[in-house]
C-alpha positions in Angstrom: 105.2 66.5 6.1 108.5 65.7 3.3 111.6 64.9 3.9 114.7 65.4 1.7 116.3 61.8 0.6 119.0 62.8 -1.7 117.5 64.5 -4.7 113.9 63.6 -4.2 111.3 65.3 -1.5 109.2 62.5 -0.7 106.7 61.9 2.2 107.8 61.2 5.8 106.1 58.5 7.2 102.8 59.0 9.7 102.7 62.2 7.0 99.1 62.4 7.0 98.8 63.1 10.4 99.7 66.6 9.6 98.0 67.4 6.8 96.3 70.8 6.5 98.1 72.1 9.4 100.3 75.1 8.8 103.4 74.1 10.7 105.7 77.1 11.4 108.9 75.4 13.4 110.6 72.1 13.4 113.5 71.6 15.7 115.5 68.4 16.7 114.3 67.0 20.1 116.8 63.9 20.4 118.2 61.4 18.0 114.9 60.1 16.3 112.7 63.1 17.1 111.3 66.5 15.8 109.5 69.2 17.9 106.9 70.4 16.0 104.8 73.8 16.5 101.8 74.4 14.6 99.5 77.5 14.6 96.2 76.8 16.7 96.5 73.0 15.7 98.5 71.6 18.4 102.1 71.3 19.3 104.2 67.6 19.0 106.9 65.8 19.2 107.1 63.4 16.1 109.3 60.0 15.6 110.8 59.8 12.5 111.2 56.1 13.0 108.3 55.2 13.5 106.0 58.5 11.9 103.9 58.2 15.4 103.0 62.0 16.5 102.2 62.7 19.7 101.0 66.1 21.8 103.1 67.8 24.3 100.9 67.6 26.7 101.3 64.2 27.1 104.5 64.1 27.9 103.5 64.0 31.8 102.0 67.1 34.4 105.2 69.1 34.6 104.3 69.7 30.9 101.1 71.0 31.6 102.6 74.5 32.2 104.7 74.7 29.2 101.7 72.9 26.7 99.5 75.1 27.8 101.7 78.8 27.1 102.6 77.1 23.7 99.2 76.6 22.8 98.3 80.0 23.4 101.0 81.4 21.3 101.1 82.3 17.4 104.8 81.1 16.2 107.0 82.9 13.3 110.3 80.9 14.3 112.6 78.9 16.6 116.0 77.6 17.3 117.8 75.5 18.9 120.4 77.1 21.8 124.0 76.0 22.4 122.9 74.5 25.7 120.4 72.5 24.3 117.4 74.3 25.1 115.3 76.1 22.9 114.0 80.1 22.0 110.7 80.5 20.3 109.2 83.6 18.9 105.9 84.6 18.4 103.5 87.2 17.2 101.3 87.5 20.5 103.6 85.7 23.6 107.0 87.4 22.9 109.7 84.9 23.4 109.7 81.6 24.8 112.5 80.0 26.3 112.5 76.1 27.9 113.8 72.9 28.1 113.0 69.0 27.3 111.7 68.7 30.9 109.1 71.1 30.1 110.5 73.9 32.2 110.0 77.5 31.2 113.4 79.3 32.0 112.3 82.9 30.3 109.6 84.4 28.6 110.2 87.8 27.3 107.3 90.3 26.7 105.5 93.0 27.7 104.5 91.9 30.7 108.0 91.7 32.0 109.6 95.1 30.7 110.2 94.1 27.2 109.0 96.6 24.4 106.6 94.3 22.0 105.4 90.9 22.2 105.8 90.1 18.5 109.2 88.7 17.6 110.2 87.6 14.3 113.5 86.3 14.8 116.2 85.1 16.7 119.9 84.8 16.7 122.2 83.1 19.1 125.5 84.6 19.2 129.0 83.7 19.9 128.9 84.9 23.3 126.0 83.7 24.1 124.1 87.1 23.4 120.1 86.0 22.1 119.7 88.7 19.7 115.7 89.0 18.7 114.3 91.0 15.7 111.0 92.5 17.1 108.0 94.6 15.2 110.1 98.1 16.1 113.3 97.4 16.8 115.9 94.9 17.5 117.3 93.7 21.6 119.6 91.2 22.9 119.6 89.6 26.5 123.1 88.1 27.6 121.3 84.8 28.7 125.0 83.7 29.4 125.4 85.7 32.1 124.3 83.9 35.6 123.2 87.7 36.8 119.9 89.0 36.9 118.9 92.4 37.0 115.7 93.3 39.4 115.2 97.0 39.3 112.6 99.6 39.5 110.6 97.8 36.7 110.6 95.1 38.8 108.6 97.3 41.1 111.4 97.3 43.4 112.2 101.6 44.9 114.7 103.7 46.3 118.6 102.4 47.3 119.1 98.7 48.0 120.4 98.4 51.6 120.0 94.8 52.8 118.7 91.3 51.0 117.9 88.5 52.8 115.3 85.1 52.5 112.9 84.2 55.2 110.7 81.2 54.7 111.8 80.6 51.3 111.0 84.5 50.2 113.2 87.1 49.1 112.9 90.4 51.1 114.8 93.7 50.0 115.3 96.8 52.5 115.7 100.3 50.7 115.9 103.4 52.1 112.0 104.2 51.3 110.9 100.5 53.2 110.7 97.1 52.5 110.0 94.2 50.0 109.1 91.0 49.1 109.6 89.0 45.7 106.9 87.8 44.4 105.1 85.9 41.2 102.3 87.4 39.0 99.7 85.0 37.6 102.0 84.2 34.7 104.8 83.9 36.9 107.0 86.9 36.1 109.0 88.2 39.2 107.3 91.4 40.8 108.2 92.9 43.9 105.4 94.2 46.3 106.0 96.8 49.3 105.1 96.2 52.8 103.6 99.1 54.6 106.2 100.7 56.9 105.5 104.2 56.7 108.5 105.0 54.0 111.0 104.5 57.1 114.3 103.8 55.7 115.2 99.6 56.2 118.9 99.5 57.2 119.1 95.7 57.8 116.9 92.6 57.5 117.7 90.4 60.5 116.8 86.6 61.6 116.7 86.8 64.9 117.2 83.0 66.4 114.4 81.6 69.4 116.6 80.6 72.1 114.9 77.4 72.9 112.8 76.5 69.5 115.6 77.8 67.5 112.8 79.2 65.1 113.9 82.1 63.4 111.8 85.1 63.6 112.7 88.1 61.0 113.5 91.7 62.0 113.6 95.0 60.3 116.0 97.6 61.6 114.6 100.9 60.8 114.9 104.9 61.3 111.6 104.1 63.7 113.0 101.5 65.6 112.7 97.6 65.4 109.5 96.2 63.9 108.7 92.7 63.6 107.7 90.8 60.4 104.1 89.1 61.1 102.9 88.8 57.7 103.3 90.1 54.3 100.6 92.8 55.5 101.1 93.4 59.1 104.0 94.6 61.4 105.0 94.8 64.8 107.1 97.9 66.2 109.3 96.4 69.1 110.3 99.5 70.3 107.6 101.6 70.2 108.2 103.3 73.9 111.4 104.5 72.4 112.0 104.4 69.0 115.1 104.3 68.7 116.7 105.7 65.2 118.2 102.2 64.6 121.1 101.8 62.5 122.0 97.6 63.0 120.6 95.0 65.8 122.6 92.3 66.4 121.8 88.9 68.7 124.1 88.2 71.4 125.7 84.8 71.1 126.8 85.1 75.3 123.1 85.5 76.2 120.9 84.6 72.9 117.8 86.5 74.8 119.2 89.8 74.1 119.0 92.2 70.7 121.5 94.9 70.8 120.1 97.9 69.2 122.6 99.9 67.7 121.1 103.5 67.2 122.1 107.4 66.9 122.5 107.6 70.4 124.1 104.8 71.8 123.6 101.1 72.6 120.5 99.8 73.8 119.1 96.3 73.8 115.6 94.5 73.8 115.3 90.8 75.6 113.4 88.2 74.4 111.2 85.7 77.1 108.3 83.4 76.0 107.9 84.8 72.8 107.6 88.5 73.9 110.5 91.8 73.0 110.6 93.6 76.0 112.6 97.1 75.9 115.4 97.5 78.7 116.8 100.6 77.6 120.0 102.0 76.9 123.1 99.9 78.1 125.7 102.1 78.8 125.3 106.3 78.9 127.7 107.0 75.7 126.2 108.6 72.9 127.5 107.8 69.5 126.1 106.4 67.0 126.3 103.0 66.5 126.4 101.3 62.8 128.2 98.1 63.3 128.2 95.3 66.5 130.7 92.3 67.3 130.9 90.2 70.5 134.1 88.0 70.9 134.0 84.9 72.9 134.6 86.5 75.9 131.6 88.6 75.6 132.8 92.4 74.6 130.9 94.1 72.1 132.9 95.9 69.8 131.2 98.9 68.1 131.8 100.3 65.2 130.0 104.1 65.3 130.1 107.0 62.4 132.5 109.8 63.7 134.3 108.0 67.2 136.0 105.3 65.9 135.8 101.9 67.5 133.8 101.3 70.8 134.3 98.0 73.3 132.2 97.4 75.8 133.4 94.9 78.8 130.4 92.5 80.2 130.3 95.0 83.5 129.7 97.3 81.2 132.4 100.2 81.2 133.6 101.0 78.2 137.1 102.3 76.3 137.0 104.2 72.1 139.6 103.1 70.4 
């Protein structure tokens, strides 16, 4: 390990330390020290102060992660990004993205969509654009951009109708069933069906217990309402009459009740110690139903597909606006 000092290369102090290794990327990590990435002989952070070398991995646990992806890859070359944070590429890993709290914010391969895993160079541009030179071609992602883009590669199918998170997991309704996000063993974002029969999900709902104020999640479907037990098991709430549900809404006059919105009318399901129980159709028009809003004085206000606006007084007669 040199250093430049003027118009003489001379050797950096604790020098020794890396001789015979073939180091392949130095970038600054503060004021007094380097990040430096060998090839199969360790990766380290190095004070130029004081010539002391010392691994990544001992940097603390929430640089286990990070140590551990680095030592597995073959670098070619590295920079620095505007924000601070820093884009490697290798020959076998892709590219590597983190920080200097060991967090890894991307990791572009093949694993995750992108066409080779040997980059052999990068380029930040002005917009923010990280340009990288790969073995066939040449790609850019617009890491500027706060968007992200989960799509059928993601494993995700058919239209998007409805997003929502239950218990700190992101479920997706299509119009060919429903979704969860979830991580693959090198922690790249994968969405994995739940078995519905392909019945199209119009809305994802959190229905609200009344007296544990536990929320319990809901899938509107073109089979009626069905219950989320598990990421592998469902519970169809209206399986006496399965209604072609459009939208299911909780009543905030009496919290027991679902309204069930369907293709023929307005019906509703009431909620006691835990159990769903069916009561039917609430009034005897037939148009179907696609939105529901109760005011404070407890109408429901319809919105249906070809009759215009419905309200529905608490005793249950009705005017179309």
């Amino acid at each position: 390990l040199c250093e430049l000092n003027q118009d003489s290369v001379i050797l950096s102090k604790g020098n020794e330390f890396f001789k015979e290794m073939d180091i392949f990327v130095m970038l600054p990590w503060n004021e007094n020290e380097i990040l430096i990435l060998t090839n199969g002989q360790g990766n380290y952070i190095y004070n130029q102060n004081t010539g002391v070398s010392k691994k990544i991995s001992s940097l603390g646990k929430r640089f286990d992660k990070l140590s551990k992806l680095l030592n597995e890859s073959q670098f070619y070359n590295g920079i620095q990004l505007r924000n601070g944070n820093y884009a490697l590429a290798s020959l076998n890993n892709g590219c590597i993205i983190f920080n200097r709290d060991g967090e890894i914010i991307y990791q572009f391969n093949t694993d995750n969509n992108f066409p080779d895993n040997i980059i052999i160079n990068l380029f930040e541009s002005n917009d923010g654009n990280l340009w990288l030179g790969y073995n066939t071609g040449i790609a850019y992602y617009e890491l500027a951009t706060p968007f992200t883009k989960l799509g059928q590669t993601y494993g995700l199918e058919g239209i998007v109708l409805d997003v929502s998170r239950f218990n700190e997991t992101l479920f997706v309704s299509t119009n060919v069933g429903v979704f969860y996000l979830d991580y693959t063993e090198k922690d790249f974002p994968r969405f994995k069906s739940i078995n519905i029969d392909g019945h199209t999900v119009w809305q994802i709902y959190k229905f609200i217990d009344p007296n544990s104020k536990k929320e319990i999640l809901l899938l509107c479907t073109r089979f009626g309402v069905w219950k989320y037990i598990s990421k592998s098991k469902l519970e169809n709430l209206s399986i006496q009459n399965p209604y072609y549900a459009k939208v299911i809404y909780q009543s905030k006059i009496h919290p027991e009740r679902l309204y069930v919105g369907y293709n023929n009318g307005l019906a509703y399901l009431e909620y006691n110690n835990g159990v769903f129980t069916d009561k039917g159709k609430v009034t005897d028009f037939t148009n179907e139903t696609e939105s529901i809003v109760e005011d404070d004085k407890g109408n429901l206000w319809l919105g249906t597909m070809l009759a215009g606006v419905i309200k529905i007084n608490p005793d249950l007669t009705y005017s179309k606006f």
